[in-house]
TORKOL-4160 file (C-alpha; in steps of 0.2 Angstrom, whole numbers, padded with zeros to 4 digits, m for minus):
103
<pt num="1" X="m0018" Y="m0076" Z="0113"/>
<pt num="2" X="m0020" Y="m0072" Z="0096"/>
<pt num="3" X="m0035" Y="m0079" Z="0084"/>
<pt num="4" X="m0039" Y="m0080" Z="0067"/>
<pt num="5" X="m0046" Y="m0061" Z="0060"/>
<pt num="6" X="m0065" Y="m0060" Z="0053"/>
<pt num="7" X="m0068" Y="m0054" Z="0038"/>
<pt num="8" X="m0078" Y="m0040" Z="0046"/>
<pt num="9" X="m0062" Y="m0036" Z="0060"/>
<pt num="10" X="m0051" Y="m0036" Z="0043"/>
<pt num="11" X="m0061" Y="m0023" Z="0034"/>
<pt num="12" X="m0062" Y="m0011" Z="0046"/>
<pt num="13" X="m0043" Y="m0014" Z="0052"/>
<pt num="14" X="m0038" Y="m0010" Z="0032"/>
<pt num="15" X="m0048" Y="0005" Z="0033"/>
<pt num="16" X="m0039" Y="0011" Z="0049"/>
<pt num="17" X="m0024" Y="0011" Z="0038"/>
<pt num="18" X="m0027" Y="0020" Z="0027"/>
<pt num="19" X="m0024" Y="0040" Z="0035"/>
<pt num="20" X="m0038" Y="0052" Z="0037"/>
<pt num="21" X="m0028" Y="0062" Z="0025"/>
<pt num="22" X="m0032" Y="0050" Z="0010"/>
<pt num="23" X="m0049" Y="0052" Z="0013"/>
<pt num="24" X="m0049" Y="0074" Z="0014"/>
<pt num="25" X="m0041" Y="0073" Z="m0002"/>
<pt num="26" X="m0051" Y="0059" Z="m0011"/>
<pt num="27" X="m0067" Y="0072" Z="m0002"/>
<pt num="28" X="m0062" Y="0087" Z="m0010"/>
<pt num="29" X="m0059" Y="0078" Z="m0028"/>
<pt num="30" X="m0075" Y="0072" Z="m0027"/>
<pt num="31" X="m0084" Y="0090" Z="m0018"/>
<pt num="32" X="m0073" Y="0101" Z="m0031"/>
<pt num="33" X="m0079" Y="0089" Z="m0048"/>
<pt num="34" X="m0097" Y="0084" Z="m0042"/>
<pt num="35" X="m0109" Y="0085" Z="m0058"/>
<pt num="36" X="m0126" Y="0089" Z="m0061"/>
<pt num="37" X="m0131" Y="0069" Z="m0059"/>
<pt num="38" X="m0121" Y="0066" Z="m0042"/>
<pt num="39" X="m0107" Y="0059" Z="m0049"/>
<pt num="40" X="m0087" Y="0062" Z="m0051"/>
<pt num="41" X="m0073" Y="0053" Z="m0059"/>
<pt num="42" X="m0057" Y="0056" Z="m0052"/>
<pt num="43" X="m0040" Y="0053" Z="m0061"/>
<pt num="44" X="m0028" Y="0044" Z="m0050"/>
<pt num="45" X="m0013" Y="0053" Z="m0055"/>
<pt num="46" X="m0025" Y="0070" Z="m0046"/>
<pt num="47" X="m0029" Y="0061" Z="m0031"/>
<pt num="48" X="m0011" Y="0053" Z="m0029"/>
<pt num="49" X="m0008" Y="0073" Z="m0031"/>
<pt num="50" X="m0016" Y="0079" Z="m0019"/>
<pt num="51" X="m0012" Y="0067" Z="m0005"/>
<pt num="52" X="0005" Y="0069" Z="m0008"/>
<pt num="53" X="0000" Y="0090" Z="m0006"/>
<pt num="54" X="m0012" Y="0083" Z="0011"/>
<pt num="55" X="0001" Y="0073" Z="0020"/>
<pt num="56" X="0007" Y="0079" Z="0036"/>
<pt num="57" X="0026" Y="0073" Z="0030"/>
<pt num="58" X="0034" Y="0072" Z="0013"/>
<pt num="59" X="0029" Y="0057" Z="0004"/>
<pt num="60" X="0030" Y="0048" Z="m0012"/>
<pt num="61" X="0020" Y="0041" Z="m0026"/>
<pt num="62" X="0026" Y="0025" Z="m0022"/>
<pt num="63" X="0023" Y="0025" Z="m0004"/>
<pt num="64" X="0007" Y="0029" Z="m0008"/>
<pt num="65" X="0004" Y="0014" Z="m0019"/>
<pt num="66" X="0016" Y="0001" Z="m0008"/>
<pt num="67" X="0005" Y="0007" Z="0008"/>
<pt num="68" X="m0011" Y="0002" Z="m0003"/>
<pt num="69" X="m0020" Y="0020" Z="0004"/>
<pt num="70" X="m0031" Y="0019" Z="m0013"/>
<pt num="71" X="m0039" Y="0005" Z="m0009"/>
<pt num="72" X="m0054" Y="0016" Z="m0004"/>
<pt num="73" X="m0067" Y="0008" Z="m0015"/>
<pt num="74" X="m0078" Y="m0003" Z="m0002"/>
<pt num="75" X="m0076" Y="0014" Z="0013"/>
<pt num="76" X="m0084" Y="0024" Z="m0001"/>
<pt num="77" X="m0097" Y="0010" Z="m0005"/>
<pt num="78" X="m0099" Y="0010" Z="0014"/>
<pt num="79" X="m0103" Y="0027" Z="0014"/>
<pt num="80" X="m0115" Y="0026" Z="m0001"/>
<pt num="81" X="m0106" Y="0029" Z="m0017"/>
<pt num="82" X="m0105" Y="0015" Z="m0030"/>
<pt num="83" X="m0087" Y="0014" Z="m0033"/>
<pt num="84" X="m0079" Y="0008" Z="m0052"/>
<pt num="85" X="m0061" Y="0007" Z="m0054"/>
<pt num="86" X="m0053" Y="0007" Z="m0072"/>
<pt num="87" X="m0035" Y="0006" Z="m0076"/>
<pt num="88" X="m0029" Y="0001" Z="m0094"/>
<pt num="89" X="m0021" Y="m0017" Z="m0097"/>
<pt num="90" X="m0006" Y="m0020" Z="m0104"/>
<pt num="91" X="m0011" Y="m0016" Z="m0123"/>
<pt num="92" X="m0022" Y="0000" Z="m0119"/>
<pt num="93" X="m0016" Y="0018" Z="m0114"/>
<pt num="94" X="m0028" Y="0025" Z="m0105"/>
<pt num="95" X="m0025" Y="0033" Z="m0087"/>
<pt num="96" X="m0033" Y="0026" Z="m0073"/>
<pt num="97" X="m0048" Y="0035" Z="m0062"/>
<pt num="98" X="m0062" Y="0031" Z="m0051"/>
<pt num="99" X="m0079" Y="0036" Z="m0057"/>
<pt num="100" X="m0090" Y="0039" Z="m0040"/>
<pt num="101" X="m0108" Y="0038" Z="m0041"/>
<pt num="102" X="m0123" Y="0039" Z="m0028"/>
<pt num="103" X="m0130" Y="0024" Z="m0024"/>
């Protein structure tokens, strides 16, 4: 019999979604670009990159956004990096990135 998902069972079942592939890319982006303070920041256009150059099978941009795989923030937090997503609004033109920084 099914029963309502906790908020803890939900988090760790959206983790568990997201393929171990996702987070050996995100790894080496942030092992490749560390700086002298500890932290990186990651264009997503480079990380979508190099999932796509990760992945077992051939896959899209698109699947990776649709499938949600970068909605890595709160495993990273987990794991003791403070996590800051930026993406421009409709008026700016920026390129969006992920700026990682120890805790």
């Amino acid at each position: 019999m099914a029963k309502p998902i906790s908020p803890q069972e939900a988090k760790v079942s959206k983790r568990n979604l997201i393929p171990e592939f996702v987070f050996e890319a995100v790894n080496s982006l942030i092992s490749e670009g560390l700086s002298v303070d500890g932290s990186v920041r990651l264009m997503q256009r480079d990380i979508v990159k190099r999932i796509m150059q990760l992945s077992p099978v051939t896959i899209s941009a698109g699947e990776i956004y649709n499938n949600k795989w970068l909605d890595i923030e709160s495993s990273y937090e987990e794991a003791g990096w403070k996590v800051l997503y930026d993406k421009p609004a409709y008026n700016e033109s920026y390129e969006a990135y992920f700026k990682f920084k120890p805790k």
